[in-house]
N, C-alpha and C positions, 0 to 999 in steps of 0.2 A: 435347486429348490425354488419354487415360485413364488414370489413377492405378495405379503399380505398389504396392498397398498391404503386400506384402510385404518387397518389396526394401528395406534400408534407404539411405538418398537421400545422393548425394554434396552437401558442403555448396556453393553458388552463388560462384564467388573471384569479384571485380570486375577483377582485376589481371591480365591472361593470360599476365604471363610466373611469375606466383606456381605454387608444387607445386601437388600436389592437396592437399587438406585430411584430415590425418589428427588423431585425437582423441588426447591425451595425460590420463596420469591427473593427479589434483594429488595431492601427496604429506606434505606439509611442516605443523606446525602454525601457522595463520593468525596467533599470535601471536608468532609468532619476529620480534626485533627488524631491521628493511632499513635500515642505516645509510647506504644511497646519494645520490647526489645526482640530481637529477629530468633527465632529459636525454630524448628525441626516442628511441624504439626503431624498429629497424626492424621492419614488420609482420611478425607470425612466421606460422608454416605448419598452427599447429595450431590450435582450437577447443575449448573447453570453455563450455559453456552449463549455466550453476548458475539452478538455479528456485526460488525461493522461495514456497514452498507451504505455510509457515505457517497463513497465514487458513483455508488450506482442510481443514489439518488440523483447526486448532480447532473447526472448523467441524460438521464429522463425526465430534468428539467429545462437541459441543452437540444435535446434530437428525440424526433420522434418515435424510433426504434432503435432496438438494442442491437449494438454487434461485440463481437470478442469479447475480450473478458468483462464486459457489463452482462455479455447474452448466459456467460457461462456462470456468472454470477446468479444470475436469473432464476436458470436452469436449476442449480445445486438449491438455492433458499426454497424454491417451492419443492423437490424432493425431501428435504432435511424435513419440513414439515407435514412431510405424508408419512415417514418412516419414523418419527420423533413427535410425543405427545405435544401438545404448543405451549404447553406451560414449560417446558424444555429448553425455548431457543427465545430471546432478544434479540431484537434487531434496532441497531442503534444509527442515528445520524448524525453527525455533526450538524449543527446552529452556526453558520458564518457570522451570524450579527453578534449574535448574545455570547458564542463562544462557549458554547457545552454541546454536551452529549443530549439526544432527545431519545426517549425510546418509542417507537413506530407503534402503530395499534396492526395486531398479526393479524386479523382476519382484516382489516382495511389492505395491507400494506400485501399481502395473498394475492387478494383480487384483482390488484391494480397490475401485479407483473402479469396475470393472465391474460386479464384484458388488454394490456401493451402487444399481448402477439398479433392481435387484429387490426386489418385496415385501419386508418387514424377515422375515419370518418364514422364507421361503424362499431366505436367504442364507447362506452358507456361511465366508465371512471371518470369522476372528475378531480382535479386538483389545479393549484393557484400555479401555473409554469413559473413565476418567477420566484416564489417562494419556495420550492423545489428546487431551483440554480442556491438558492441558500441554504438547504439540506433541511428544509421545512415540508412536510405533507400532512396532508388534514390528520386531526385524532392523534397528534403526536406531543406527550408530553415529556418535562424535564425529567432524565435519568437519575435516579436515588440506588444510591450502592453502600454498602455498608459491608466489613470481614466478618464471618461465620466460621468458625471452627467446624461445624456441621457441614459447609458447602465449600464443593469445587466450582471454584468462576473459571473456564475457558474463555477468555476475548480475543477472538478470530480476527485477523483483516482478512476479509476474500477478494480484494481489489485493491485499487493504486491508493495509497494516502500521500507519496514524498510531494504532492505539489503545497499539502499543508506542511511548510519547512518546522514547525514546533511540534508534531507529531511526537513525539518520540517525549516530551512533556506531559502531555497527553496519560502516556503506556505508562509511564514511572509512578502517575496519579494512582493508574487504575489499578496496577499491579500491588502499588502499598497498602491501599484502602480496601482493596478486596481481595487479597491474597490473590491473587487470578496470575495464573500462565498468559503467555503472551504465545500466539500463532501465530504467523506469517506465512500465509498462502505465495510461492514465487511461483509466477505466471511464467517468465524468463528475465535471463538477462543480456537482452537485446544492446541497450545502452550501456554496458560493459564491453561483450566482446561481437558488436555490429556498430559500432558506434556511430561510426561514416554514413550509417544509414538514417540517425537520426535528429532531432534537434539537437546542435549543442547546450545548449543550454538547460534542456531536459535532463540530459546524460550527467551533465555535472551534477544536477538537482539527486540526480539519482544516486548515482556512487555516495554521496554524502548520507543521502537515506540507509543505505546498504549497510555499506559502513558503521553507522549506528542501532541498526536491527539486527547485527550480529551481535552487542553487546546484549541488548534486550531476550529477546527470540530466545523461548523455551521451546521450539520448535519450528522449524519450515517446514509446511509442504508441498511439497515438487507436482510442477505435474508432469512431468516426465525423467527421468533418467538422463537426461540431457543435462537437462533443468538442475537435475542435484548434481551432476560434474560439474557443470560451469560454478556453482554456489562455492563448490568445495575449492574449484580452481582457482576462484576470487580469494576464498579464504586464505588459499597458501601464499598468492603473491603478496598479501598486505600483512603475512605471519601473524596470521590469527589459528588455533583451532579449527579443526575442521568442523563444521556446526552441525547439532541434531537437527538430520534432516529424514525426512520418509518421501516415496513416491506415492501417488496416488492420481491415477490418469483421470481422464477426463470421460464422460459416459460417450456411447458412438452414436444413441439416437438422439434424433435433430431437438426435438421437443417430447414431452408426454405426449399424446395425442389428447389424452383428457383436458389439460390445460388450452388446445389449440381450438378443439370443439366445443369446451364448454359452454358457452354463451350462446349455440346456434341450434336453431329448432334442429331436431331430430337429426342433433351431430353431422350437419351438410356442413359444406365447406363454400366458401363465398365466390363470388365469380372473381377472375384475375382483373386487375385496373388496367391493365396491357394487353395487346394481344401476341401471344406466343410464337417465335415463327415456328415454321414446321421442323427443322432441323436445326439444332444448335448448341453448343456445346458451353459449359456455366465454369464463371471465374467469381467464385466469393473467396469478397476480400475489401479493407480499403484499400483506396489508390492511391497507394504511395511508392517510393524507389523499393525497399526492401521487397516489396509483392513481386517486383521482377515484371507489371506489364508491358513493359517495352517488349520484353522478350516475348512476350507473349500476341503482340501486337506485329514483331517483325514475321514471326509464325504464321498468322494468317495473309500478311501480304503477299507472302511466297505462295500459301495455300492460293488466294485468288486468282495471283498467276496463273494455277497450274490447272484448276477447275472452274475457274471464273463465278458464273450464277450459281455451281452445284457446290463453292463452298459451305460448308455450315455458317448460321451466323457466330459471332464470339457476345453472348450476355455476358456483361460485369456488373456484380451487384458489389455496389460499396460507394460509401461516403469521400468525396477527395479529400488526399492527408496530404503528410508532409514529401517532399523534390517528386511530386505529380506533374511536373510544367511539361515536361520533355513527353508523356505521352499524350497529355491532354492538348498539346501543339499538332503531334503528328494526326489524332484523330482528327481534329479540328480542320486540318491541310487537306485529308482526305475525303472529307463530307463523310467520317466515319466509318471509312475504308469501303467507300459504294456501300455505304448499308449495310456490310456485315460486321459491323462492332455496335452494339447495342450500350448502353449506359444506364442503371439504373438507381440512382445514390438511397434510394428511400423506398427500403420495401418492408414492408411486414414479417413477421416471420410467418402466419398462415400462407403469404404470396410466394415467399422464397421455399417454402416445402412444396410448392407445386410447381418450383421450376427446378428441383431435386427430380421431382417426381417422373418430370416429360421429358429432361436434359439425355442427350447422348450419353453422354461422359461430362468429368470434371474435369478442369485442372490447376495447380497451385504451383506456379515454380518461384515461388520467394526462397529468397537468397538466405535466410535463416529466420528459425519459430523456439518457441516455447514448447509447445505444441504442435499445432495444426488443426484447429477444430473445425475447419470445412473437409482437411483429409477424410476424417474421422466420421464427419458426418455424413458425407457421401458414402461412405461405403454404409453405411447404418441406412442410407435409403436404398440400397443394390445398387449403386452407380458405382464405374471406377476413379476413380483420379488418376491423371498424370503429374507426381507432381518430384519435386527436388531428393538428390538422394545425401543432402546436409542436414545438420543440427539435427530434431529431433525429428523430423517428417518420417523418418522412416520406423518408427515407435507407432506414429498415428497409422499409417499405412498397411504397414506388419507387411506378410506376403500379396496381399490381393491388390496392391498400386499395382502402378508401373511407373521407373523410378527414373530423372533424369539426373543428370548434370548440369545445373542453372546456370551457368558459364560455358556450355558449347553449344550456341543456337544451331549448329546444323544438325547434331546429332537430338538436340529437341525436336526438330520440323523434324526430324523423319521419323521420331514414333509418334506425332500425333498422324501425320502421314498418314502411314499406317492404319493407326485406326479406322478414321478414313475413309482409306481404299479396301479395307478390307473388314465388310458389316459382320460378317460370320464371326470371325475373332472376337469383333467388339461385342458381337452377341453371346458368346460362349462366356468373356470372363463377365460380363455382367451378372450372366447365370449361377456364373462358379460361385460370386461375392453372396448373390441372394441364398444358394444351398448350403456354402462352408461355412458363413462371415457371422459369428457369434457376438448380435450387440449386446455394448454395456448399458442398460438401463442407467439415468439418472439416480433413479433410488436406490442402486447397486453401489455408485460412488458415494451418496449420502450416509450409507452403512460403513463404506468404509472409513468416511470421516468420523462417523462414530466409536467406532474400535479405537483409532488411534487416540481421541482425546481422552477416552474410558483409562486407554494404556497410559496414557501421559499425567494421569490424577495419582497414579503411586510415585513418579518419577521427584525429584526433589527442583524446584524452580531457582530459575537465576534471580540471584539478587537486585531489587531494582534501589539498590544505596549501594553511594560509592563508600569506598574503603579509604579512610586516609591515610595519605604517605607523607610524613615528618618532610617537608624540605620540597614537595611539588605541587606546582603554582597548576591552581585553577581557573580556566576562563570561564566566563560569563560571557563572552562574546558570539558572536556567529562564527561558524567555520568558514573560513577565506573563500573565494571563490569569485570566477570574475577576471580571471588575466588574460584570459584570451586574444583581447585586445590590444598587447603590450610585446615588445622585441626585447631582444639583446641585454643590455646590463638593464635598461629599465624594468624588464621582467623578472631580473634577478633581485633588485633593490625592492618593487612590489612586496616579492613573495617571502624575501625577507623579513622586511616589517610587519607583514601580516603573521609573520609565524614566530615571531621575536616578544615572549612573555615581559608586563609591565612590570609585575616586581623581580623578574630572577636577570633580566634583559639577556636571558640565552635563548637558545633555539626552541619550541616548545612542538611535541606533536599532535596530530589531528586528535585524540583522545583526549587530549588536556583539554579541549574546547567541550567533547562529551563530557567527560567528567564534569566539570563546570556547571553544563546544562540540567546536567542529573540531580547537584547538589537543591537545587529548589524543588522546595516540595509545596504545602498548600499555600495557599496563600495568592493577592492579587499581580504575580509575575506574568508579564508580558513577554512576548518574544525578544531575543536576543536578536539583537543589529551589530555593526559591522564594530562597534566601541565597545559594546555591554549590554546590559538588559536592564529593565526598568520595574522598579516595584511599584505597585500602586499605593494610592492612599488607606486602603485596609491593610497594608503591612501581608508579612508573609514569612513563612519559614525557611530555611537551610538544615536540610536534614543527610547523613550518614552515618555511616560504622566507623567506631574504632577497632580497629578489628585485633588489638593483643589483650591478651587475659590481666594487664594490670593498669590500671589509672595513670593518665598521664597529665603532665602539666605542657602549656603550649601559647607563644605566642602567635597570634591570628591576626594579620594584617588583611585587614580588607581596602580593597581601592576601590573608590566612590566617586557618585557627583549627586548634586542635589539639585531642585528644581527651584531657580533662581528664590523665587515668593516664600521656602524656606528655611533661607539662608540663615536665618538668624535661630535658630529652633535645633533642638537637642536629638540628636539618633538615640533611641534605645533599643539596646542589642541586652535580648535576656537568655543566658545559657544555667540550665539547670533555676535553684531558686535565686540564679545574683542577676539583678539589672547590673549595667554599664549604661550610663548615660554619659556620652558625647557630643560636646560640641561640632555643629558643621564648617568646615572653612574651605569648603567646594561650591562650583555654581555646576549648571547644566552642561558648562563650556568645556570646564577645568574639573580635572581630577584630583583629591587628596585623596590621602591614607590613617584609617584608624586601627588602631590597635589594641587586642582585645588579651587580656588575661582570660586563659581558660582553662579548666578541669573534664578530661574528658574520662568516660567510662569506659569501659567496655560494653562492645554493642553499640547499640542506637543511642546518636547523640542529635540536638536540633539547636539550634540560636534563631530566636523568634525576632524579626525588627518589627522597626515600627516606628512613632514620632509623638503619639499622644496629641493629634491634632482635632482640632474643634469641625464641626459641621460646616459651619462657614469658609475654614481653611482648607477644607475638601473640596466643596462645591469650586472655590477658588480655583483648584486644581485642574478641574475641569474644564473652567475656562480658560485656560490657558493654554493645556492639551488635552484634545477630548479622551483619552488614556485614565486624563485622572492620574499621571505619574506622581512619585511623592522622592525615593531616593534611586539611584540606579547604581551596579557593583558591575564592576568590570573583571575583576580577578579576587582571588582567596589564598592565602599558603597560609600553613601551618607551621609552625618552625619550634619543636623540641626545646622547652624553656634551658635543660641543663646542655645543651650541645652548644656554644658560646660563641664559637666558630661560625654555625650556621648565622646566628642572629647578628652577627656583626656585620656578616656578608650581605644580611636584606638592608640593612640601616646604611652600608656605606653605598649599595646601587641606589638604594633612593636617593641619598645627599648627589650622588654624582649627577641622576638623572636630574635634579633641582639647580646643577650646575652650583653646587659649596662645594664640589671638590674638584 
């Protein structure tokens, strides 16, 4: 059936006795406190789909043009808004300074990815570049969100967020205040199971993320089949659930072609900023180890050998990335192999469709993808690829590659060879690709995101409050990370300490650190550091479930420190109608413990802090750390008033740890 690319697309209901689906706007600030209690809604009528497009702003504050998952990011936001009324979809950015969510102005924030596919010099978008590296572009104001029993909130990530380590603070906000599902777009997981190939310190950043998007994540979607094995594989090794996940691949053509001509009299195309050689065969991609150019690089030196001036040349379009030294040495040794290794880090996407257009062949032999969205797009221009027959390459591929071994250069060189020495062949499957090769339209995947979130508004959402457990100690700290650097027993005594809970002093696992993180809700909480986390001078809540059907009584040991200026000054911790007011006898340095009588409900319970401090003892605050910190908790347990046992066991590890006993 032929795509109505105008019309905007009614959204797909699963339910047939449900209305039709109309968009509501969100109105409310996301941090208004929801004192409710968590119950079963029925599915409402309306849709709001929030995109978090962060990565891809920073992204196009950092580089001139888009590649991989920012291009595909790209790609998908302006189909979703061809196929989806615009009152439908938010696109959201993170604020680095101010620290919130901004929502984009849609027809500004449209134009600007279109206009990103053209030449830099021949674009017409203006924005502040460095103000974009802070997820700031013109016409963008503060995000207001508010819960609607009437509206389904969708909040999509379609790109990377683990390098903002408090993310997942973030989700817990958005998900309480707005009812909203949580999606998670997984591109791969490269830094799971390729590790070697990439930064360490990325891959840790990463697995932590992961890790904590399984608890969240009403949904992942895969883009390939690959992509949900590995998910599901990670899941079983860390004995989690296996998580709802869906496929939904990626489209095969390069670009709209609307979005590429738009801007050019009479839909021309620009002249190239290079000139073409006449024969040569295209490697898109960055340069990095995993792309595999080496081997790609040893491929044409034997080819030179063997044809000298009649080798083709080798274009590589890509940005250099991470253990690039090893090829960007041998090209460099070679005067770029007599000329036929070409390098081109910064091309347009209008430029890079015209060297689709003119290229022999393709090819990709990286050692492992998510994807492969140069596979994929090469065949979507009628070109073949040669490319890996690992991870998911062979999905993007399907039958029309040709497929190698990334690990046996000799049997590589001989089917590029091949090709080669023989145009007829190379002619034939080109042909085949243009007559069989069924591309996926952009607005073909758009729809499919659509069905699924439609499916996923009857589904029931994970909880974003923890559950509490009579007798398990919660962090408020960061999750450990960081030993790489350390041998022998001293990597043992590290990782010990780091995973050794301050009130229980037993061993405590990675989720005790989540849970921790979860328990803050509104309020001025800063990120979690390697000690605890620090509340600000507006005070802030602790909110979760008690999750059994009868009232319970509980003592609640919180471990604290204060900031030295309010040493002398009372904590007020208020649960239900009773304050506790508390003296502090902590500084910033030193940790104490306060001890809270409390009654909890069933359902949602919350303990508001806070100090009751004056304008002036704020602004104080400030100068001291620009944070504005006021108290900081390191850990929380909850301990069963009537289990006597328990409580005597936290009262005698504290005296021990105080050294009284």
């Amino acid at each position: 059936m032929p795509h109505n690319l105008t019309a905007p697309r009614a959204l797909h209901i699963a339910e047939p006795e449900r209305p039709a689906r109309k968009i509501a706007s969100v109105t409310e600030q996301i941090d208004d406190v929801v004192d409710e209690h968590i119950g079963r809604i029925t599915p409402p009528a309306n849709t709001n789909i929030i995109l978090d497009v962060s990565d891809l702003v920073f992204y196009i504050g950092h580089h001139d043009n888009l590649t991989g998952i920012q291009r595909v990011q790209a790609c998908l936001i302006l189909a979703l808004f061809r196929v989806a009324s615009d009152s439908t979809l938010t696109c959201l950015s993170w604020d680095r300074i101010n620290n919130c969510f901004l929502k984009l102005n849609n027809a500004y924030f449209v134009r600007l990815l279109k206009d990103i596919t053209r030449p830099k010099p021949e674009r017409v978008v203006q924005f502040d570049v460095r103000a974009a590296r802070n997820g700031i572009l013109p016409e963008a104001q503060l995000f207001h969100g508010s819960a609607d029993v009437t509206t389904d909130n969708m909040f999509v990530l379609l790109g990377a967020a683990w390098v903002n380590s408090d993310y997942f603070h973030q989700i817990t906000k958005i998900k309480r205040q707005l009812n909203a599902r949580f999606v998670c777009v997984a591109h791969d997981l490269i830094p799971i199971y390729a590790r070697e190939t990439c930064d360490q310190g990325t891959a840790e950043v990463f697995r932590v993320f992961l890790e904590q998007a399984y608890r969240l994540t009403d949904l992942f979607v895969c883009v390939s089949e690959n992509t949900r094995r590995d998910l599901e594989r990670f899941a079983s090794s860390e004995g989690l659930p296996p998580p709802e996940a869906c496929v939904i691949t990626h489209a095969t053509e390069f670009r709209d072609v609307a979005d590429i001509v738009e801007f050019r009299p009479n839909g021309s195309r620009s002249s190239s900023s290079f000139a073409l050689p006449e024969r040569f065969v295209l490697f898109v991609s960055t340069i990095e180890g995993r792309k595999n150019h080496r081997l790609a690089f040893n491929i044409w030196r034997k080819l030179l050998a063997t044809y000298d001036d009649e080798t083709p040349v080798l274009v590589c379009v890509g940005r250099f990335g991470w253990r690039s030294e090893e090829f960007i040495r041998d090209v460099v040794a070679t005067n770029n192999l007599s000329g036929k290794i070409i390098i081109k880090s910064d091309v347009s996407d209008e430029e890079l469709d015209e060297l689709y257009d003119k290229c022999m062949f393709t090819i990709y032999p990286s050692l492992y993808e998510g994807w492969g969205l140069p596979i994929s797009e090469s065949l979507g221009k009628g070109k073949l690829c040669v490319c890996s027959n690992t991870s998911s390459m062979p999905e993007a591929g399907r039958e029309f590659a040709l497929y190698i071994d990334p690990t046996n250069p000799a049997a590589a060189f001989e089917t590029v060879k091949g090709l080669i020495e023989d145009r007829g062949r190379l002619a034939s499957l080109n042909l085949r690709i243009r007559q069989e090769f069924v591309p996926k339209p952009w607005t073909e995947a758009a729809e499919e995101y659509l069905d699924v979130l439609s499916e996923l508004s009857s589904q029931p959402a994970k909880s974003p409050y923890v559950k509490i457990v009579s007798g398990r100690e919660y962090l408020l700290r960061a999750v450990p990370k960081g030993f790489g650097s350390y041998l022998g027993d001293e990597l043992f005594w590290n990782i010990q300490s780091a995973y050794t809970g301050t009130l229980s002093q037993a061993g405590v696992a990675v989720g005790q650190f989540f849970d921790g993180q979860e328990l803050r809700g509104t309020g001025a909480w800063k990120e979690p550091e390697a000690w605890g986390t620090w509340l600000g001078v507006d005070g802030g809540v602790l909110e979760f479930i008690w999750p059994e059907r009868q009232n319970a009584s509980f003592l609640c040991a919180i471990v604290y420190r204060i900031l030295p200026i309010f040493s002398s000054k009372e904590v007020l911790y208020t649960i239900g109608s009773k304050v506790h007011k508390l003296p502090a006898s902590s500084n910033s340095e030193m940790e104490a413990v306060h001890f809270l009588r409390c009654e909890l409900a069933p359902g949602y319970n919350s303990i508001k802090i806070g100090m009751g401090l004056t304008e002036e003892e704020r602004a104080s605050a400030g100068k001291v750390d620009g944070r504005a910190p006021m108290i900081g908790l390191s850990s929380i347990m909850f301990v069963d008033r009537k289990n006597l046992e328990a409580r005597l066991d936290l009262y005698e590890t504290l005296l021990q740890k105080r050294g009284i006993l």
